[in-house]
Residue, then its C-alpha position, 0 to 999 in steps of 0.5 A: x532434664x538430667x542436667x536439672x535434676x543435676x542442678x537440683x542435687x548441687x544446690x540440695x547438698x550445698x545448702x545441707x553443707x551450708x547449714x552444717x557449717x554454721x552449726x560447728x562452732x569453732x573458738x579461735x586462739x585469742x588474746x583475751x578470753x571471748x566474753x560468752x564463749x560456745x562452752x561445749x565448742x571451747x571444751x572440744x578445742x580445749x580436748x583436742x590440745x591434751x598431748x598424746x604420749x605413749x610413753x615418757x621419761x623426765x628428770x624433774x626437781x621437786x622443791x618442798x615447802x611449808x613456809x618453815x623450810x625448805x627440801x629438794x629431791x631429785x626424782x626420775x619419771x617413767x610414764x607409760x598411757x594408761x598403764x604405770x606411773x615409775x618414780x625414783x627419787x634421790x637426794x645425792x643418793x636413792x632414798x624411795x621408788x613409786x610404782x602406780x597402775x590402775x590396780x593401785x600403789x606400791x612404795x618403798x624408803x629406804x631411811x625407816x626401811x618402810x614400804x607400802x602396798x595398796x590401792x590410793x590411799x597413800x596418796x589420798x590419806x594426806x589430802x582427804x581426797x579420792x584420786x585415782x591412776x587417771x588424776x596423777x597421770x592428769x596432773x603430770x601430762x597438764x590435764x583437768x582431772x574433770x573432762x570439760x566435755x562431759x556433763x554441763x559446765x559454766x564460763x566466769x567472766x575472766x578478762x585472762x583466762x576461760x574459766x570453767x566451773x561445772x554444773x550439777x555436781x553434788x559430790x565428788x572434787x568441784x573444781x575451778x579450770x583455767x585455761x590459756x585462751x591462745x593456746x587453750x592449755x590448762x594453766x590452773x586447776x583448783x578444788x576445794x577438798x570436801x568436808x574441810x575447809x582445805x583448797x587444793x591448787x594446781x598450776x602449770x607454770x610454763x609448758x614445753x614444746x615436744x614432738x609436737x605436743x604440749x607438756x608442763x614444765x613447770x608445776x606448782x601444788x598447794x594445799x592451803x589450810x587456813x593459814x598454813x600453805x604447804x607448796x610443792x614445785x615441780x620442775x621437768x628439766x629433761x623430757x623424752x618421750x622414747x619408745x621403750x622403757x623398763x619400769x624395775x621395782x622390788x622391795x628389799x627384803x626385811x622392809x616394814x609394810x606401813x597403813x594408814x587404817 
């Protein structure tokens, strides 16, 4: 009898693994993009793929240009997760620092001696948007700034690349995602700014292999408003991702603060 009643809890729990099984749905690297993909499966696969970084530092090349001409910067990154954004940028000699946290801005030049103390308005002011610490940290790690986990999202039949689009939304950054579907990195993220007619493109150009996560290499940001197109390129041409680093930031004494009320 006990050798039945074995049998019997054999079978009970491999039919419950049985079914288990076949609701996981798993999306699987392909070539080309799988035509009605398990959208809330692809947006797991896709999570699962952001890199996990504590701390990085990068040297990056930032090339400006607005069609008319062209300028470069040198600019020394600093990243520690969820805590502060460091940037120092040079053009033979330093020129200004950045420092982000969660709580908000600070930034000085030094050609006008200017400085600036606040929350996200420095960064929001020239675009009409409303990012925060967690979108320009997104956007340097290759990140959606919406997660495709949460809330309803669509997939646009795309013959290269799963396109997501979010559902529902009234307000806020609508954006349009696109993701590699053999690697399942973000290659693109593009959004309308509301109440203009401006669109705001991110894409990730190439990526780099390091400890074993997925970072950009290369960056390009525009901003198209009707037929001006303001570009800025962004290319990661040393990374590391040690375990300690020093974020110095002191604005010089006689600097002007600067707002943008």
């Amino acid at each position: 009898m006990k050798c039945h009643k074995n049998i019997f809890g054999i079978a009970v729990i491999g039919t419950l693994f049985f079914f288990s099984a076949c609701k996981s749905v798993t999306v699987l690297p392909t070539n080309t993009p799988v035509k009605k993909v398990d959208v809330s499966a692809l947006a797991t696969k896709i999570k699962s793929n952001y890199p996990k970084v504590n701390k990085l530092r990068s040297r990056i090349r930032a090339v400006y240009d607005d069609g008319k001409r062209q300028q470069q910067v040198i600019i020394q990154l600093r990243m520690e997760a969820q805590q502060k954004i460091w940037m120092s940028a040079s053009m033979v000699i330093p020129i200004a620092k950045l420092l982000i946290t969660r709580q908000g801005v600070s930034f000085y030049e030094k050609f006008q001696k200017n400085f600036f103390e606040g929350d996200f308005e420095l960064i929001n002011a020239p675009f009409n948007t409303a990012f925060n610490f967690n979108d320009v940290e997104n956007l340097l790690l290759g990140k959606p700034f919406l997660d495709p986990t949460v809330g309803r999202w669509k997939q646009i039949s795309n013959p290269q690349y799963y396109i997501l689009i979010p559902q529902g939304r009234k307000t806020g950054l609508q954006p349009t995602l696109f993701f590699d579907p053999s690697t399942f990195l973000l290659k693109e993220q593009r959004f309308l700014i509301p109440q203009t007619l401006q669109t705001l493109t991110i894409k990730y150009k190439n990526h780099q292999r390091m400890q074993g996560e997925n970072l950009p290499q290369e960056i390009e940001i525009a901003l198209v408003d009707g037929e001006n197109t303001q570009k800025v390129f962004l290319e990661f041409t040393r990374t590391d991702l040690p375990n300690t680093l020093y974020f110095p930031f002191e604005i010089p004494e006689g600097y002007k603060q600067i707002s943008f009320e």
